[in-house]
N, C-alpha and C positions, 0 to 999 in steps of 0.2 A: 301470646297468652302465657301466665308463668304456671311452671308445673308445680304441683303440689308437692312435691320433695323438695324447692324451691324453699315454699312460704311455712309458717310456724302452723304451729296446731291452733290458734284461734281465727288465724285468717283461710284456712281450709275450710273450717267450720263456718266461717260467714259468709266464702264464697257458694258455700252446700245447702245454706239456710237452714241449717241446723244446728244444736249444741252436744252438751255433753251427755245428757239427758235420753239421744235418740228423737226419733220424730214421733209425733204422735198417729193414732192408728190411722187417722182421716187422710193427712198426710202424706203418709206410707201407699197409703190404697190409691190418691191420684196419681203419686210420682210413678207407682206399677201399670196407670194404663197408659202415662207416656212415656214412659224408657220400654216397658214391656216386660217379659220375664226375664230372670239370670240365669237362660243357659243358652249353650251355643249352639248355633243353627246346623241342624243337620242336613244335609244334601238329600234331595226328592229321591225317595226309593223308586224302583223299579217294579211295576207290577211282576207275577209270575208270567202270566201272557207275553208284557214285555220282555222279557229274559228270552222267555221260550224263542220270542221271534228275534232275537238279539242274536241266537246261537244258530237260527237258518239262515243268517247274512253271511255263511264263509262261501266263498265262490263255489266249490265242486259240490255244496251240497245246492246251491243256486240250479247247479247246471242237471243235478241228479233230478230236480223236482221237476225241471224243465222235462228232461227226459221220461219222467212218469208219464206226467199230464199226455203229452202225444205219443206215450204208448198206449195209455187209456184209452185215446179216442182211435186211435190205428184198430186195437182190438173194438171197440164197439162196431165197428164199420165192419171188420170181419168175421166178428163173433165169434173170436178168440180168448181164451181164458185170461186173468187180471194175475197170475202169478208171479208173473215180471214186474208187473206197478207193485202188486203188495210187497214183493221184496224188498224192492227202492224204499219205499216207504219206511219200512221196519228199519232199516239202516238207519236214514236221516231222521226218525224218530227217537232209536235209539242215542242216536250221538248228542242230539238236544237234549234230549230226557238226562245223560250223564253230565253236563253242561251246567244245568240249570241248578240240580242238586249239590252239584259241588262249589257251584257260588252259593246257596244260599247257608250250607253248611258253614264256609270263610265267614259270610256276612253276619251270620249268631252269632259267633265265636270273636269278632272284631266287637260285636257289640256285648258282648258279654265283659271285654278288657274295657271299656268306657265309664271306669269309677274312679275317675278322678277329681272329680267335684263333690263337694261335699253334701250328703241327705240333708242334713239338720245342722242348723248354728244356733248356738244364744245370741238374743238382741234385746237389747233396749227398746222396749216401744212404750210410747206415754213415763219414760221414769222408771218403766218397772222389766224385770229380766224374763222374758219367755223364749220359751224352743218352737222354734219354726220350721219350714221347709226353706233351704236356699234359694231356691227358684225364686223366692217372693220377697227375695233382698231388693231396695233400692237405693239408690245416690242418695249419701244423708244419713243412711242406717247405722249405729256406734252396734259394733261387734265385740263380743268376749272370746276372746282366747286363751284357750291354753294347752300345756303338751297331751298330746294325741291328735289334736283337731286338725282339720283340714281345711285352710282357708278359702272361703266360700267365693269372694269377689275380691278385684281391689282393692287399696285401702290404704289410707294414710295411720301413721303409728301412734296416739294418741297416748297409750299409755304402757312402759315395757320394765316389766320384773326380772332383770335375768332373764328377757325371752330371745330364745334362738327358734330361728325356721331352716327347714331344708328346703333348698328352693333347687335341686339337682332338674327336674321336670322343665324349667326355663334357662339355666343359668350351666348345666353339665354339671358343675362343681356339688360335690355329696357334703363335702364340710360345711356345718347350718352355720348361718350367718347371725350373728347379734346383732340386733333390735334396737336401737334408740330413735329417741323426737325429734332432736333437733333438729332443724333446717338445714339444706345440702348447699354449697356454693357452686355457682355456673349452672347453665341453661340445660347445657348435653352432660349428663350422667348415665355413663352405661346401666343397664339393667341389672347386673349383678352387684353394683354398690351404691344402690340405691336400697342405704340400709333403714331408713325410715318408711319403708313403703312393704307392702306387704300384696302377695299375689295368688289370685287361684291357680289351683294347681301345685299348690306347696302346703309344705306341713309344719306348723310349730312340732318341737320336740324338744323343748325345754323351755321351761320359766311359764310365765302367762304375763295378758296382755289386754287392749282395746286398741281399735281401730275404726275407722270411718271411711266408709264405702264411697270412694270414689270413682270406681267405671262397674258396670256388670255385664252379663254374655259376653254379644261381640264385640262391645267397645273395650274390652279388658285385654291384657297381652297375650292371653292364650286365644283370645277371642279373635287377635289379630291372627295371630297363627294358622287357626283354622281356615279363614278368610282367604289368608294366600294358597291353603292348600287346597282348598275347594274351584278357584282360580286355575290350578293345573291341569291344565290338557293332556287326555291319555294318549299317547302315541302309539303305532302300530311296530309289536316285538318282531326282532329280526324273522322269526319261524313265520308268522301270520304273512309278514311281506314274502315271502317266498314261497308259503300255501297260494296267497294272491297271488304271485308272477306265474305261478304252474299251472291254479286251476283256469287262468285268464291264456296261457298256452296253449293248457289242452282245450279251452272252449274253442278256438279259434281255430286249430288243428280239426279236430272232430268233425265243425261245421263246416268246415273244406273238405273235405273228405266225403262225408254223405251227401253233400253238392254233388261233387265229383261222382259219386256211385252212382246216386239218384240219375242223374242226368244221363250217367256213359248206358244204365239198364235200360234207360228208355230207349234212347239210340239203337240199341242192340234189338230188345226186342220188335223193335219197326212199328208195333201198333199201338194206340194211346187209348185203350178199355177202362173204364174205371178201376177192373178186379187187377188190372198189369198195372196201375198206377197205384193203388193201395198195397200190391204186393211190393213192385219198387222200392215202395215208402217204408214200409216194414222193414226193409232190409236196411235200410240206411240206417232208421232208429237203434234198429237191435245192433248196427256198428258200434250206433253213439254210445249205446250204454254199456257196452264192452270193452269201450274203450277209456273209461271215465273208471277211474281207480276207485269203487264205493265205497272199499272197507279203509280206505287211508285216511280220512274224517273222524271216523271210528274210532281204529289205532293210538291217533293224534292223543283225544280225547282220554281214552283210556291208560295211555303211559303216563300223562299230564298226570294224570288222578293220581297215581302209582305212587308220581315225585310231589305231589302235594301231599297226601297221605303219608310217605316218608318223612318230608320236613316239620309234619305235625307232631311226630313222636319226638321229633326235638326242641318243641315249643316255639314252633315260626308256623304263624298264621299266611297263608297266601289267599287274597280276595281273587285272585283273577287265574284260572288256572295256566297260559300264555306267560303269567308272569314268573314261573318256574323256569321255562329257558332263556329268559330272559338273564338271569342269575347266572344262569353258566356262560353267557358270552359276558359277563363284567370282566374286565381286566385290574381294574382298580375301584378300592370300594374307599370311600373316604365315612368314617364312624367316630363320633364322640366316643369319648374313654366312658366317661361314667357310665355302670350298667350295660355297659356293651362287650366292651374289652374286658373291663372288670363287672365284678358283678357289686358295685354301690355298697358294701358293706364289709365292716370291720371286723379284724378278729383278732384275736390274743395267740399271738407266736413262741415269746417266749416270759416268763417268771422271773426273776431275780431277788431274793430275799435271803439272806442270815449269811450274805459270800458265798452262794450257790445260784447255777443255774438250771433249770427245768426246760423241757421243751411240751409246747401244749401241739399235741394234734387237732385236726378235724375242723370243718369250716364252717360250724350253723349249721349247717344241714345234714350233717350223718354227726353220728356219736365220734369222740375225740377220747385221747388219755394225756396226761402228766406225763413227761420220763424225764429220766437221769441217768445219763450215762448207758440211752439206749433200755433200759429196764423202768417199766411201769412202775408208778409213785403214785399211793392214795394219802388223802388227806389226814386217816388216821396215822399213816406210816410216821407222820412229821409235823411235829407240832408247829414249825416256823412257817411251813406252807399250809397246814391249817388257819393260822391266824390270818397269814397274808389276802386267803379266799375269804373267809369273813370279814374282812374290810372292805374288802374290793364288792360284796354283796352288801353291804351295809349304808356303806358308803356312794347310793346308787338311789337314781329315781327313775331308774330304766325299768318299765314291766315287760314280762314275758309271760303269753298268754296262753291258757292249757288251749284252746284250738284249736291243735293243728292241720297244716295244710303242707302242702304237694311243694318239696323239694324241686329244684331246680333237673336234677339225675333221679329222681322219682322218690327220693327216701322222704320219710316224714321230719318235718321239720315243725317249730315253734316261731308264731311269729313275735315281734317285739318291736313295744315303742318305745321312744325316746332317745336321747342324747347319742351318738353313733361310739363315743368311747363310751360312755358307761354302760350300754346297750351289747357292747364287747366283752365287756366285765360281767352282766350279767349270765351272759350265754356260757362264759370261764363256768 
């Protein structure tokens, strides 16, 4: 089958059964109940319930509940008070109870980052230009772009102004790519120079443009993305395998031992009454749960929190609290540059104008100065770096928006669209 970066803009179009015009509404409204909506499938939540009983499957607290239950009945048979159950209880309540909380705080907060598809796109529907919801994009749909937008689905590049996109989100690279029609030669063209083609999960920031919906949700590339990742099997972190190996020792330990006890008290005391064999029994239990470390579940849970709550003040989300020690046994971390290493954005170092140099502090996000020679420079001071900054702002279709929002090290910052050099310039 040829890909559409492949073939021209009219044979896209005829393989989509559509023009340049868009589909009409009727259309639009069949193609949406067989493709479906345009967004990507989220993985089945987890009830609270579930959670709850998610975080009583660690062994020791397996073996804690165990140890309730026939203390429970030990005491009803003796009509002995429940303060030993209630205790247990409170533990493996409480460990759950912190457990539950601290995933479902990660899982807001994960889903709070999840805006990278775009609310609202302009389409062509019947000829004429309306704003919609993305979700209700279809294969077929002609798209209007332009700098700010965020491309809603797929798409072949039908028409491009001077249009560049940032496609850093699939591709690592921050430097936007320009836009043209034409038809691409050969079958395999990697994802990033596949400059006819346009993808969710990326942003024009310069020029404008149309385009024609060629996949949406999961049959899109970010759609494939999610697919594999929802595919990935969670495996058990070094600490949980070794919580397992201990509380699965001490089960084993424990229930030899109250064997043991049980059995040698009976022996001993020579005669088998009910009240000598419930006393026996007591005693073994009360080894068992003296011997089962209650508050190490606990602890576990609570330092986790500690090191999650830590890494949150530094803008790292942890869904799984297990996944914090995990982190510390990495020896090698393998990370994309863009936005990782670096933080995806440009900024102006230094000035050059009239056979002089300037240096500019500060990086977008806290306040900067001019100097020369070590000594702060304002733009009244010099009329050659006044003009220079009135070009470099004039000479710009980068906006920067009163907004602001939350610095990367807390200070307040301004955000800003468009072109990443002139978007440099503006922040100058």
């Amino acid at each position: 089958m040829q890909k559409e970066y492949t073939q021209t803009k009219e044979q896209v179009l005829e393989g989509l059964r559509t023009d340049r015009q868009g589909l009409s509404a009727q259309e639009a409204e069949k193609r949406l109940r067989e493709h479906g909506e345009n967004r990507l499938k989220e993985a089945e939540k987890l009830t609270l319930f579930q959670r709850f009983v998610q975080q009583l499957k660690d062994p020791m607290l397996l073996i804690l509940l165990a140890a309730a239950a026939v203390s429970a009945v030990t005491n009803i048979l003796s009509h002995e008070s429940f303060t030993e159950v209630i205790i247990i209880l409170m533990v493996v309540l409480l460990n759950a109870i912190l457990g539950v909380v601290q995933e479902s705080k990660a899982e807001a907060a994960i889903e709070a980052l999840q805006t990278m598809t775009a609310a609202t796109c302009k389409v062509l529907r019947d000829g004429q230009q309306v704003t919609m919801e993305s979700r209700l994009l279809v294969p077929g749909d002609v798209v209007l772009l332009e700098a700010g937008d965020a491309v809603p689905a797929d798409g072949r590049i039908l028409e491009s102004a001077s249009m560049k996109i940032e496609e850093a989100a699939l591709t690592g690279e921050s430097v936007p790519v320009s836009k043209f029609t034409e038809p691409l030669a050969g079958e395999q063209v990697s994802l990033g120079d596949r400059k006819n083609m346009a993808y969710m999960g990326s942003a024009v920031v310069y020029g404008r443009g149309r385009m024609v919906v060629t996949a949406t949700g999961m049959d899109t590339e970010m759609g494939k993305i999610a697919g594999v990742l929802a595919q990935t099997e969670q495996e058990e972190t070094p600490l949980q395998r070794k919580l397992t190996q201990l509380g699965s020792t001490l089960s084993k330990m424990v229930l030899a031992i109250c064997v043991f006890i049980f059995v040698f008290d009976l022996l001993v005391a020579g005669s088998l009454t009910l009240e000598s064999v419930l006393e026996t029994f007591m005693v073994a239990v009360s080894l068992a749960v003296a011997a089962i470390p209650e508050g190490l579940a606990t602890v576990v849970t609570v330092v986790l929190s500690i090191g999650v709550t830590k890494m949150s003040q530094h803008n790292a989300v942890i869904r799984r609290l297990t996944a914090v020690e995990t982190l510390g046994c990495a020896n090698v971390i393998c990370s994309d540059k863009t936005g990782t290493l670096t933080e995806n954005r440009m900024t102006v170092q230094r000035v050059c104008c009239a056979g002089r140099d300037f240096a500019v502090t500060g990086n977008g996000l806290e306040a900067g100065r001019i100097e020369q020679g070590g000594r702060t420079v304002g733009a009244k001071d010099d009329c050659d770096l006044k003009r220079a900054l009135e070009i470099a702002a004039v000479c710009n279709n980068a906006r920067i928006e009163n907004a602001s929002r939350r610095g990367l090290k807390g200070q307040k910052a301004y955000a800003v669209d468009g072109e990443p050099t002139e978007a440099a310039l503006a922040v100058m």
